[in-house]
N, C-alpha and C positions, 0 to 999 in steps of 0.2 A: 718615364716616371711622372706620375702625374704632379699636379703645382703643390698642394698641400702637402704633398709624400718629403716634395723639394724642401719644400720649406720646414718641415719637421725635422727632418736631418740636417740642415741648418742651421735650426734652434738649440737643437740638442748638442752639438758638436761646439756649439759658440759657449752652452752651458756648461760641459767638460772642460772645454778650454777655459772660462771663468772660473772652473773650480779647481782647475790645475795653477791657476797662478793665486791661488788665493783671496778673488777678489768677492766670492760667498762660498758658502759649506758645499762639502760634497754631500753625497748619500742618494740615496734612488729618489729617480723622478718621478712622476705620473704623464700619462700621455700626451701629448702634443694637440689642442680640438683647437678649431678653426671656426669663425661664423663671418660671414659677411652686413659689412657695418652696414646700418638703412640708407646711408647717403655718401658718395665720395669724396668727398672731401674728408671724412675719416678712412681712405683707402679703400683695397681691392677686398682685403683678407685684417681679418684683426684674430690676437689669442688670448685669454686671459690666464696662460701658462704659468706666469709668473704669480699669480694669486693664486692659482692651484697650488703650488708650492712653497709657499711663503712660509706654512705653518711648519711644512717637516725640513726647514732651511734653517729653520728658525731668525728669517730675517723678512726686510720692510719689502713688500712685493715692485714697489719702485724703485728700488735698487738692484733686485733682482733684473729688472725688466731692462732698465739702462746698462748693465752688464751684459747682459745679452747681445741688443741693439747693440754694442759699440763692436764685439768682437764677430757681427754677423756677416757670414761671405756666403751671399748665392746669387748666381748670375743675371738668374729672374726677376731679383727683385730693385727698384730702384732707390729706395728710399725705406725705412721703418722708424718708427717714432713710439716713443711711449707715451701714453696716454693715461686720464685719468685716476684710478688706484692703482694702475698697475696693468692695464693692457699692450697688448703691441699691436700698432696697426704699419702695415703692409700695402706700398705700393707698387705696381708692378711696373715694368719696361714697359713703352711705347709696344714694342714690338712682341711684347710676350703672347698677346691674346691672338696678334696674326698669324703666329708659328702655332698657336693650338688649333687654331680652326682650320688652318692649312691642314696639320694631323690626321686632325677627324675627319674632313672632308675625304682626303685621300684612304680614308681604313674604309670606307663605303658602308656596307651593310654588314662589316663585320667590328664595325666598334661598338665595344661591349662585350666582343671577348676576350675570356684571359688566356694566355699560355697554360695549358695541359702541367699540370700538378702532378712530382714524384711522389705520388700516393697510390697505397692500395683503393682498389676498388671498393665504392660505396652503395649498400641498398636501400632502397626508399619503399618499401612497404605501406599499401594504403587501399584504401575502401573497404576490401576484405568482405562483401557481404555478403551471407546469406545465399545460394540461387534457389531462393523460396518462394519472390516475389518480386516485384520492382522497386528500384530502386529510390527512396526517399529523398527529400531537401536536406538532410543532416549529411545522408552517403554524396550528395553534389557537392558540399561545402569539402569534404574529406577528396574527393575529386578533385578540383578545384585547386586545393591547396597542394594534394601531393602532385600529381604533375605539373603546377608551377614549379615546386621544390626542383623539380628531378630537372625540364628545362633553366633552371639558376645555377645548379650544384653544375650543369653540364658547359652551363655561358660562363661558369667560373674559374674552369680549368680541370673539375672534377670529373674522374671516369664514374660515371652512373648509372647502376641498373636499376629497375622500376620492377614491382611484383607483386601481383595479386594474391593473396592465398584461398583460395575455394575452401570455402567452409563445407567440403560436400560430404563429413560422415557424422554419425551422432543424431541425437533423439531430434534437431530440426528435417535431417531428411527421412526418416521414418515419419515426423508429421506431416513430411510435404506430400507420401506415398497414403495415411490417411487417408488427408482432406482430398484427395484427389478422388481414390476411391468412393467415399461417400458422396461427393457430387455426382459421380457418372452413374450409383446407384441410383442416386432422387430422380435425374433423367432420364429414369425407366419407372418411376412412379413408385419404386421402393419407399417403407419406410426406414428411415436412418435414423444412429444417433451420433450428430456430429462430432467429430473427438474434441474433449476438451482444450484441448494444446492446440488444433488446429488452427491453418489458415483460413481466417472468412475473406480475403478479399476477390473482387470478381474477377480478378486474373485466375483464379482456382475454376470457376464454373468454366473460363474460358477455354481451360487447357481440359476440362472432361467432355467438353462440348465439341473439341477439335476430333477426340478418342473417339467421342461417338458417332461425328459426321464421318471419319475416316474406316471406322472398323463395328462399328453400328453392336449388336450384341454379344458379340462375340467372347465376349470376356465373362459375363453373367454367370456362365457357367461355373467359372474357377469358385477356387475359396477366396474369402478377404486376405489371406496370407499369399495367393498366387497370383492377384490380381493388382496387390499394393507392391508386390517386387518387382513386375513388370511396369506398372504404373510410374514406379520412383526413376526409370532408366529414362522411358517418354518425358515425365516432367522436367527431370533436372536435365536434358538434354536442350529440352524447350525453352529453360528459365535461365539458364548459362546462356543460350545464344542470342536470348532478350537484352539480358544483362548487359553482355558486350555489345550488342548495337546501340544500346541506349548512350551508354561508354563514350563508342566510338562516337556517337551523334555530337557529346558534348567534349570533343575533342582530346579523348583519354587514352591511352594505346598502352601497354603496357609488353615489356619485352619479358618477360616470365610470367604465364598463369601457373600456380603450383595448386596440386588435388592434397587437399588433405587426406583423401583415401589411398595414397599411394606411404603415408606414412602408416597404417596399419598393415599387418602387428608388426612385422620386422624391426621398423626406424623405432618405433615406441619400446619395443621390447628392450633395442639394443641401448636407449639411451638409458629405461630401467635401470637397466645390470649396471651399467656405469655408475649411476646413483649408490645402488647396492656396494659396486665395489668400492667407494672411497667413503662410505660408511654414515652417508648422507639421505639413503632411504631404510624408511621400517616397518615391520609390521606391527598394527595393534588390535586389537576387536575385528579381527581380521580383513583390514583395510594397509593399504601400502603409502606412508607419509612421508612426504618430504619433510626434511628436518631444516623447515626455512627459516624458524626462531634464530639459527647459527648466522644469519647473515640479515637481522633485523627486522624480521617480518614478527606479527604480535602473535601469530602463533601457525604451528606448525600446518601444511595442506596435504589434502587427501589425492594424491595420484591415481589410484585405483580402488575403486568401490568393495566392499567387503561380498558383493557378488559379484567383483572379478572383472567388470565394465571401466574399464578405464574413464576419466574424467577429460575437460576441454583441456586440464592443464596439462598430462601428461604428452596428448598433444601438442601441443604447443611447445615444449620442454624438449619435444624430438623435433619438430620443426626449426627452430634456434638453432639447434645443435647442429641441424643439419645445412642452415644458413655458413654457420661458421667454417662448415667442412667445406662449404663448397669457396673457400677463400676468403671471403667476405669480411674484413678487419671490423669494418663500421656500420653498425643495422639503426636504421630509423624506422621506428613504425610509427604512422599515424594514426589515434586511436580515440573513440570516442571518451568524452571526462567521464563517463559512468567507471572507465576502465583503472579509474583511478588506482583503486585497492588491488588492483593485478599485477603492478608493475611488479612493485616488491618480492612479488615470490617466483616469476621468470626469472628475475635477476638473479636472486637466490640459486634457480638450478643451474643458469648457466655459470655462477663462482662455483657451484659444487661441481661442475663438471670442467673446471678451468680455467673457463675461458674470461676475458677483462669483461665485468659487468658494466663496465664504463663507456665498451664497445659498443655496448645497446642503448640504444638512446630513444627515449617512446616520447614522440609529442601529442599532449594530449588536446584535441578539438573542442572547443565549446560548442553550445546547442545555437542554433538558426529557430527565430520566431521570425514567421512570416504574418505582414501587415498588410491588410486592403482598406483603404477608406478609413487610415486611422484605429483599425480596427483588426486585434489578433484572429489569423486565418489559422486552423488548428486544423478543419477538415477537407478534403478534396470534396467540389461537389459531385464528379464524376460518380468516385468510388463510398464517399462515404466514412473513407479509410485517412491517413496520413498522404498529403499532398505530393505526388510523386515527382521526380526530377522530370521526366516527361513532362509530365503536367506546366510546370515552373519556364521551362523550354519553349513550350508550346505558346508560354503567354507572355512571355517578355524577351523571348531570344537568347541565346548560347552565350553571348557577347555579353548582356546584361548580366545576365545571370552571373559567369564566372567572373567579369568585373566588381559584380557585390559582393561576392563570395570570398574574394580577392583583398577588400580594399580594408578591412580591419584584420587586425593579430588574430591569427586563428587561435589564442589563449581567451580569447575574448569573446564574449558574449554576440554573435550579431544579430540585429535587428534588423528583416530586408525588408524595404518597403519596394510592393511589386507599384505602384503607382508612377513612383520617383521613378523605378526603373524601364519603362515602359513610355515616359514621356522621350520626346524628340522637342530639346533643349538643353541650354548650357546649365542649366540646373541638375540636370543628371551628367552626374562623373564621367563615363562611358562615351555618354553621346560627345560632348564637350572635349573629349580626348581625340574621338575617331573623326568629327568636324574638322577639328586643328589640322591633322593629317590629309583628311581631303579636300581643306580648304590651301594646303599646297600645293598640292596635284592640280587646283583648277588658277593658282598661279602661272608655275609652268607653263600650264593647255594656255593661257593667253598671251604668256611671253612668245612662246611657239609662232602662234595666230599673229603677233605684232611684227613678226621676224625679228624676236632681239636676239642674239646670241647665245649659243644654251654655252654653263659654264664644261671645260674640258676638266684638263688635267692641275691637279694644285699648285702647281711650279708658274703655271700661267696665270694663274689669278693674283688680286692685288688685295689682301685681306687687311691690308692696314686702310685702306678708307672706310671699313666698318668701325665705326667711332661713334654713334648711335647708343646711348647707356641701353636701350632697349637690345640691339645687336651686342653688346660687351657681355649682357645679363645672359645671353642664350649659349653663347659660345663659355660662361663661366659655367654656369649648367650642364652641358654638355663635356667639357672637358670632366667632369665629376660621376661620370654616368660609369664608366667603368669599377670607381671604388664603391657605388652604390649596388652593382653586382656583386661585387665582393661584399661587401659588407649583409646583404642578405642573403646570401650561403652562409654567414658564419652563422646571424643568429636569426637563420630560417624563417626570414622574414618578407613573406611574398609583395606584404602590404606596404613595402616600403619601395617598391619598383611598381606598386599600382599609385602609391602617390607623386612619385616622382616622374613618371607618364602624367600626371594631372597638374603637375608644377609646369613643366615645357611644353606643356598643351598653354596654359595661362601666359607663360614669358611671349608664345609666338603670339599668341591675338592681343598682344600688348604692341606689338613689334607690328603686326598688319596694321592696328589701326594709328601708327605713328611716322614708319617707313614704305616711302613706292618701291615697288620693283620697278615698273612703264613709266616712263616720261621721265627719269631720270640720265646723269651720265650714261653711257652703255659700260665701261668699266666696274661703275659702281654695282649699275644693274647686277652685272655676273656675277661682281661677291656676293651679294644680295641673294644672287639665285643659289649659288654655291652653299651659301646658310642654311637656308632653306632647304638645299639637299640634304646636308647634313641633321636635319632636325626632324625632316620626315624619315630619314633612317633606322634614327635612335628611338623614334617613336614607335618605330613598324619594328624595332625590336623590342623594348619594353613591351608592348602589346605581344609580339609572339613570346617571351618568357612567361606573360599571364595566360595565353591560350583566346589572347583576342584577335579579331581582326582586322586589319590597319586599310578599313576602305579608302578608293579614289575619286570617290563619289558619294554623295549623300543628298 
């Protein structure tokens, strides 16, 4: 258990015991927060517990706090005192911090995970886009964020599946069978009139240019109707395998791709009639409505067209539905903020069909403005078009990229500056994190070179000579790393294990440039080194939760 976990059930239990002998009010508490004072001599750990509670005790928060402190039993600690209006501060044992870093050191490259959780299985739905085109800087951020989620939810004990849904039916692939045609037309000198809806990007000329290097006129002959249904099988075959390497390029995998075509007509049909039968869909002007007013949406939606074409929602309504059959208690989707006004009425169908709407859980992404030179980047200069994830790749690295993309609340607005990102220095978050990391690796390589001892097994090392407030700081840090995985699974918060990577990036170049490893005792060295293992660990996992890379060299 970690120290804080210790100490909260310490406080709480000393609070009960104060309220059972009558020495302040019972009645419910508020939770137990912890901060670490600026200097030690106000301790290790300080709470302002007893001001949180003052109000609904209806008593003086320093009597609260002196009640506490007097009836407080935990092994860890050696001292507590009240302080100020009412806080408690927290000294630990001599030996507390040398039994944690012993801990850590000995869990290797697996501290920071949790025990496997008796829960159903959780889905993480995300990017979802299009295989119309390539993929944009909005779909990298949605990247970015949903497989961080899915590696946190999985380092938190959560069983996690990951999954794409292929938007491959509906008026975007019929336009993508268009535009394709009209291109391969123009490159026989035809005239054309390009479809309105169409794709203009030059990924379009690309993919009729590949048709006509490989099967040259062959096609000319058909109609535009026989030529756009063979066309849409080559493109979306072409645009799906783009997709996923680009994916894969930025470190995305996903253990379920699902076709939206495999949900026409059947799945759609069957989740209809469902609607139908609990009296939740209707007919009007000869259109088929769900009745989502019943469950707070401001007015009712059109599931099926009054010519019989079903809508993206009724899709979507059989895809839920069929998320849920396949087991699945708990769905996140990750979804752009345009999507704002959609949630409502999926929710809707899935209460009308059941199921806890509460089990759907949609986080919505903010938009990414991209800056160069101070200056908003709105267009590719390649394409002419939106700035493709490629693109972004290509000019500042996978590592940057998913570390920007990373490091704010995905509810939030972000602003990437490709410049920042792109420098090699401690002024870029990234760089300054992946430095830390391999500026211990070329510790090591010289301990090696010096013949000092490399440290073994934790039972052998002597972690109480680490007494260094710089070494106390890394090793409090680090013992904290596990509740900082927990704590972003709960509130899906990737950007709080990208700052906390950038916290124990900072504590160790505080610690290098304070503490030798060479020319000191050799005893000491090993703890020293032993730290040091433990801190490029947790780094080279924080970074693999983000989907970065923990180099040994720079």
């Amino acid at each position: 258990m970690d120290i804080k976990d210790l100490l909260a059930s310490a406080i709480l239990a000393a609070a009960q015991e104060a309220a059972a002998a009558g020495a302040i009010p019972g009645g419910e508490l508020s939770p137990v927060e912890f901060t670490e004072p600026p200097s030690k001599e106000f301790g290790d750990f300080s709470t302002n517990f007893a001001m949180q509670n003052a109000k609904a005790l209806h008593m003086n928060p320093r009597i609260i706090a002196r009640e506490i402190v007097n009836r407080l039993r935990c092994e860890k600690v050696d001292r507590a005192e009240v302080a100020g209006a009412g806080f408690i501060n927290f000294f630990l044992k001599d030996d507390f911090l040398a039994d944690t870093a012993a801990k850590i050191y000995a869990a290797g490259d697996k501290w920071g995970n949790l025990p496997p959780k008796d829960e159903p299985p959780v889905m993480i739905e995300y990017v979802s886009a299009n295989p119309t085109g390539p993929l944009h800087v909005g779909h990298g951020r949605g990247a970015a964020v949903g497989s961080a989620l899915v590696n946190i939810f999985r380092a938190a004990g959560y069983d996690t599946k990951s999954e794409f849904y292929i938007n491959d039916a509906g008026n975007q692939m019929a336009n993508l069978a268009r535009s394709v045609n009209a291109r391969y037309l123009e490159l026989f000198g035809r005239d054309v009139v390009f479809p309105e809806d169409g794709y203009h990007g030059e990924d379009i000329i690309a993919t009729a240019q590949r048709i006509k290097d490989k099967d040259g006129d062959k096609y000319l002959s058909l109609t535009d109707e026989e030529r756009q249904k063979i066309f849409l099988d080559l493109a979306y075959t072409e645009k799906l395998a783009a997709l996923k390497e680009d994916l894969a390029a930025f470190r995305v995998t996903f253990d379920v791709w699902f076709s939206e075509r495999t949900l026409h007509d059947e799945a759609i049909d069957s989740a209809i009639a469902d609607l139908k039968k609990v009296g939740k869909a209707y007919e009007e002007n000869g259109a088929l409505w769900l009745k989502s007013t019943d469950y707070g949406d401001d007015k009712d939606r059109v599931i099926v067209r009054d010519n019989g074409v079903g809508t993206y929602l009724a899709a979507d309504i059989a895809y839920h539905k069929n998320k849920f059959e396949r087991g699945f208690k708990h769905l996140i989707n990750i979804w752009g903020a345009d999507h704002h006004g959609y949630i409502c009425r999926v929710k809707a169908a899935m209460s009308a069909l059941g199921y806890d709407p509460e089990a759907l859980e949609i986080m919505l992404l903010q938009m990414v403005s991209l800056y160069r030179d101070g200056e908003p980047v709105k267009m590719s200069k390649r394409t002419g078009q939106s700035v493709t994830l490629n693109e972004l790749m290509e000019e500042v690295g996978v590592d940057a990229a998913r570390y920007f993309f990373l490091m704010r609340s995905p509810d939030s607005q972000l602003d990437f500056d490709i410049d920042l990102a792109k420098k090699q220095g401690n002024e870029n978050p990234v760089y300054y994190i992946q430095y830390a990391h391999a500026r211990i690796k070329s510790v090591f390589k010289s301990a090696a070179e010096a013949g000092l001892k490399q440290p073994g097994a934790a039972e052998e090392i002597n972690f109480n000579l680490l007494q260094d407030e710089s070494e106390e700081d890394i090793i409090k840090l680090l013992s904290a790393y596990p509740d900082e995985v927990e704590r972003a699974a709960k509130y899906r918060a990737p950007q709080a294990i990208a700052r906390y990577a950038h916290d124990l990036a900072s504590l160790f170049h505080g610690f290098y440039a304070r503490c030798r490893v060479l020319g000191v005792e050799e005893e000491l060295a090993v703890a020293r080194l032993a730290l040091l293992a433990a801190t490029a660990n947790t780094l080279e996992h924080a970074l693999g939760l983000l989907g970065v890379a923990a180099p040994d060299k720079m």
